[in-house]
C-alpha positions, 0 to 999 in steps of 0.5 A: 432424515432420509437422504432423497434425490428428487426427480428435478435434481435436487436432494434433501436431507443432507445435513450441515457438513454431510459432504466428504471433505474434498467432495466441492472444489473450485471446478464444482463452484458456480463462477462466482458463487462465494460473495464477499459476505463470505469470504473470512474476515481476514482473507485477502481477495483481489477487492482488497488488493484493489483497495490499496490502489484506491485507499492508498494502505492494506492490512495483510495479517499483521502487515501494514502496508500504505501509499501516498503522494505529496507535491513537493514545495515550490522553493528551495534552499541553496548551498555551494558545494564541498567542491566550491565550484557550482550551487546545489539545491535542497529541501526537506518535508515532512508527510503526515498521514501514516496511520495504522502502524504499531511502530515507526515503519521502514519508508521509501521515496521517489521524487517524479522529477525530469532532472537527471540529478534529482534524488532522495537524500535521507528518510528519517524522524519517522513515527506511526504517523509521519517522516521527514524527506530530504531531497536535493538537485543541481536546479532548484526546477528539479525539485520544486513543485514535483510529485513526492511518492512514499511507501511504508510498510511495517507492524500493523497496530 
């Protein structure tokens, strides 16, 4: 078949992969033009970064990477000291809901608390679906009922 370029600007009769490579690019798209239905199954485009804000995990090749917050419980348990000399507040907690990992993945926790000396204590028991969290402060306020948010990143299954 014959290529024609038409009065109106259309052509017909290109086949299939009739362009040179490098013939289309970006500045030749339509603003646009590509749609989601698409773009390769596993392309990462800003709806999927997106997604991992909305949905709290992504897939990116083969890594997992997967968000989340739990409230921390409202009691604590108390313990003096090495030093004898003031109480220190201490809890543990177990997350579940990781999903989607092919192994136990490496995790990271910040406590939202407005005492100074609140902080993580250790990360550990961690599976493909849950971890424990231990946490401490010099008040029990510091971390009772505070947000606990976690991030896991490993092997996708």
């Amino acid at each position: 078949m014959p290529v024609t370029i038409n009065g109106d600007g259309s052509i017909t009769g290109l086949s299939v992969g009739g362009l040179p490579n490098g013939t289309v690019d970006a500045d030749t798209l339509a603003s646009n033009a590509v749609t989601s239905a698409k773009i390769a199954a596993n392309a990462v485009g800003s709806s999927q970064i997106a997604d991992l804000f909305s949905s709290g995990s992504i897939t990116i090749g083969g890594i997992r990477i997967q968000t989340g917050s739990v409230t921390t419980d409202s009691s604590a348990s108390t313990a003096n000291t090495s030093y004898g000399v003031s109480t220190h507040q201490y809890r543990s907690q177990t997350v579940t809901g990781l999903s989607g990992f092919a192994s136990a993945p490496r995790v990271w926790a910040s406590l939202a608390s407005d005492y100074h000396e609140a902080n993580i204590g250790t990360i550990r028991d961690v599976t493909t679906s849950e971890f424990k969290v231990m946490y401490s402060a010099s008040r029990a306020n510091g971390i009772t009922n505070k947000q606990l948010s976690w991030l896991a990143i490993g092997e996708a299954s």
